[in-house]
C-alpha positions in Angstrom: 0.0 0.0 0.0 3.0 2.4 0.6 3.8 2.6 -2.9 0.3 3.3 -3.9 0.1 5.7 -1.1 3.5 7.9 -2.7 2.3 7.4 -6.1 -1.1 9.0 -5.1 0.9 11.9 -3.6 2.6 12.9 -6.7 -0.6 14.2 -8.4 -1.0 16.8 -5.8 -1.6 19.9 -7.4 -4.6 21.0 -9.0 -4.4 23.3 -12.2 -5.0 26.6 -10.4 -1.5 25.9 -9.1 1.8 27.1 -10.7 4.8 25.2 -9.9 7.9 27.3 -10.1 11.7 26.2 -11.1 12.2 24.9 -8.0 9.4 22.7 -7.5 7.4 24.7 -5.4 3.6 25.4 -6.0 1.9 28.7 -5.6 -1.8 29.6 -6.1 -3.1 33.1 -7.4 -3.1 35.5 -3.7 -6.9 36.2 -2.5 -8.4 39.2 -0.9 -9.2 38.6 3.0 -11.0 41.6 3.0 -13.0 41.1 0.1 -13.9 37.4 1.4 -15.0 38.8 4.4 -17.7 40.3 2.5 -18.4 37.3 0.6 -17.9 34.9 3.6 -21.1 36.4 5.4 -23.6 33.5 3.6 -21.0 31.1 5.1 -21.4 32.1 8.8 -24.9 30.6 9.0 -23.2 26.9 8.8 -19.5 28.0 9.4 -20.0 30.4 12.0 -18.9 33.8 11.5 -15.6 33.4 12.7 -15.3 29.6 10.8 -15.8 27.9 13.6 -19.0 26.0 13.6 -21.6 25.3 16.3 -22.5 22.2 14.8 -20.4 19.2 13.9 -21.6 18.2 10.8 -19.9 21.5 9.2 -16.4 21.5 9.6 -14.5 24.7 10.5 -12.9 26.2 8.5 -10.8 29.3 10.0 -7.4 28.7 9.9 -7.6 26.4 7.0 -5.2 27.0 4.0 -6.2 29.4 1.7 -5.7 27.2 -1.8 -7.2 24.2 0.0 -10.2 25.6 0.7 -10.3 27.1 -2.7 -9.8 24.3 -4.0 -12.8 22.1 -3.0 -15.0 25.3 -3.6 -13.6 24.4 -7.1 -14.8 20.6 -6.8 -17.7 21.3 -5.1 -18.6 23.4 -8.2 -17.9 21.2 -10.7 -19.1 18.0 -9.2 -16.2 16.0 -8.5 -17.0 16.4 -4.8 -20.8 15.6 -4.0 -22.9 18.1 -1.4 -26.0 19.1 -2.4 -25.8 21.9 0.0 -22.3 23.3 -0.9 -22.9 22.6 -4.6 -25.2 25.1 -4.6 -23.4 28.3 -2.7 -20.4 27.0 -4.8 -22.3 27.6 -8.3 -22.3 30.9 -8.5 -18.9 31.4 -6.7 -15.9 32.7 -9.4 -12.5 31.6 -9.3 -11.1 35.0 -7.8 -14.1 34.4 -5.5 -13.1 31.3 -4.4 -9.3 32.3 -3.8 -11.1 35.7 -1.8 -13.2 32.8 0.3 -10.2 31.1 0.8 -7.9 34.1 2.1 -10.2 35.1 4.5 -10.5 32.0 6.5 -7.4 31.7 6.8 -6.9 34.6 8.7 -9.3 33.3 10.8 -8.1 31.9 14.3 -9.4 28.2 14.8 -10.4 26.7 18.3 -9.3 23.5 19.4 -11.6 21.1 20.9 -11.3 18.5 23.5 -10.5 15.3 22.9 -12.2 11.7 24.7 -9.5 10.7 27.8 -10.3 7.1 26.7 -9.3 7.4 22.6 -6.3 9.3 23.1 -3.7 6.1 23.4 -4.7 4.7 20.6 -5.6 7.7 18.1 -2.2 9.8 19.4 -0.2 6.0 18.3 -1.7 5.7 15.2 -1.6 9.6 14.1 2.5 9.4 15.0 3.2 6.5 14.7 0.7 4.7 12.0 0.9 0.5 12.1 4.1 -1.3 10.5 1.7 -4.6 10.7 -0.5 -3.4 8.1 2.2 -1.0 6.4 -0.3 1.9 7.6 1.6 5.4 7.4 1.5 7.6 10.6 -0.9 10.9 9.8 2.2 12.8 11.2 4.1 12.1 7.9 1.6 14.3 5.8 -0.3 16.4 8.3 2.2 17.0 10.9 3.1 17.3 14.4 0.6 19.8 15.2 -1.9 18.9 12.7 -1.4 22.1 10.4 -0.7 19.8 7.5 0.9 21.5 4.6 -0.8 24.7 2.5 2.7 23.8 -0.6 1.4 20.6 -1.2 -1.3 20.7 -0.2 -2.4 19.1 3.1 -5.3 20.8 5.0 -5.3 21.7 8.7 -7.0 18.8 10.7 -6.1 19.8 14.6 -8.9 21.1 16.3 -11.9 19.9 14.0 -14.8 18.3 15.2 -14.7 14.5 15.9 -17.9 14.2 14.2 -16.7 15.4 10.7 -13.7 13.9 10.7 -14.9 10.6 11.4 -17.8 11.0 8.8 -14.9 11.8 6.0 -13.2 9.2 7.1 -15.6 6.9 7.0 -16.3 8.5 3.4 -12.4 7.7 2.5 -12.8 4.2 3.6 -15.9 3.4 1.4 -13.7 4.9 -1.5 -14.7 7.9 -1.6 -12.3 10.3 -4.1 -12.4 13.2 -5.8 -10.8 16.0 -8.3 -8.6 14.2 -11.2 -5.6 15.8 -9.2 -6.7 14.9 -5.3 -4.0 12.4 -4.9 -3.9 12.7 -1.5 -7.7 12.4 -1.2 -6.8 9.0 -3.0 -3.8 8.1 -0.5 -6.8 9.0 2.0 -8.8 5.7 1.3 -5.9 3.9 0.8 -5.2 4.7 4.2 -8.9 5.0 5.8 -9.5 1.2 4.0 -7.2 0.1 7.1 -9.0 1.9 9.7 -11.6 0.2 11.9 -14.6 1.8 13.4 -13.0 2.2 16.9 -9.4 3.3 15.5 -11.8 6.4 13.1 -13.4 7.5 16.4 -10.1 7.5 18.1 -8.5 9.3 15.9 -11.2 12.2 15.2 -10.9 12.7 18.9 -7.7 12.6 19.2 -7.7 15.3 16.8 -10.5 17.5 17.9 -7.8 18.1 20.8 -4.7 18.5 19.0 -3.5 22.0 19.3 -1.8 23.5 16.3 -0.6 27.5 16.4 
């Protein structure tokens, strides 16, 4: 699965991105402010500083700004299914999608708190992953602190709620993929196939907890 798994990860970059001489991608700069603005239809699910109320919408300050941008993109063009976001994303424009995606990032996220009782086993498998199965820690891609990586890109998973996380993962596991260049959506179910429904909640909480900045 490891070689599937690096394979997957080389197909990274979506075609917004432009990857420079020395390997490095870079996605056409938003305007926070401007998002701002345009980020005031969000607040009703997302909250009005990104961080939800309620756990089946994910927060989303602090998240990378060409991450987020990016699966306003899919969400827009169908290769990631929400009927809900499908529809705020239709009418969004590129630029507004980059502006959606600066503002939230300047957005502060708060942590949650993570289940006493899952945190041996989700804190294990997030840094240290399962050499039995050939299961990669989460650390590798996402982190010590969870921030992931906005060059690559790997979103920001510390501090989410347990419930999305475990939905997506759940999604990940059944196969879910999506976006022609989401390799690491499709090292995510190569991963999340492994998982078991105890090890998913473990980890969400786990996560849900982990501080990042």
């Amino acid at each position: 699965m490891r070689a599937r798994l690096i394979a997957g990860l080389l197909a990274l970059f979506s075609a917004s991105a432009v990857v420079a001489a020395d390997g490095v991608a870079s996605f056409p700069p938003g305007d926070a402010q401007a998002g701002a603005t345009k980020a005031a239809v969000c607040g009703a699910c997302h909250g009005m500083d990104g961080n939800s109320a309620d756990p089946q919408y994910p927060k989303l300050a602090g998240q990378h700004a060409a991450y987020t941008a990016r699966h306003l993109a899919l969400y827009k063009s169908g290769e990631r299914e929400d009927p809900i976001m499908a529809g705020f994303a239709s009418v969004l424009s590129e630029q507004d999608m980059l502006d959606l995606g600066a503002h939230f990032a300047t957005l502060t996220l708060t942590p949650g708190i993570a289940d006493d009782s899952m945190v041996a086993i989700g804190q294990r498998l997030y840094r240290g992953g399962d050499s039995a199965r050939d299961l990669p820690a989460c650390i590798a891609c996402h982190g010590p602190t969870g921030e992931g990586n906005p060059l690559v890109p790997y979103p920001v998973i510390a501090g989410q709620h347990a419930a999305y996380t475990a939905t997506m993962l759940r999604r990940y596991r059944d196969g879910a993929v999506y976006g022609d260049a989401e390799g690491s959506v499709v090292a995510m179910a190569e991963v999340a196939a492994e998982l078991s429904d105890g090890e998913i909640e473990a980890l969400a909480s786990y996560l849900e907890g982990l501080h990042g900045r």
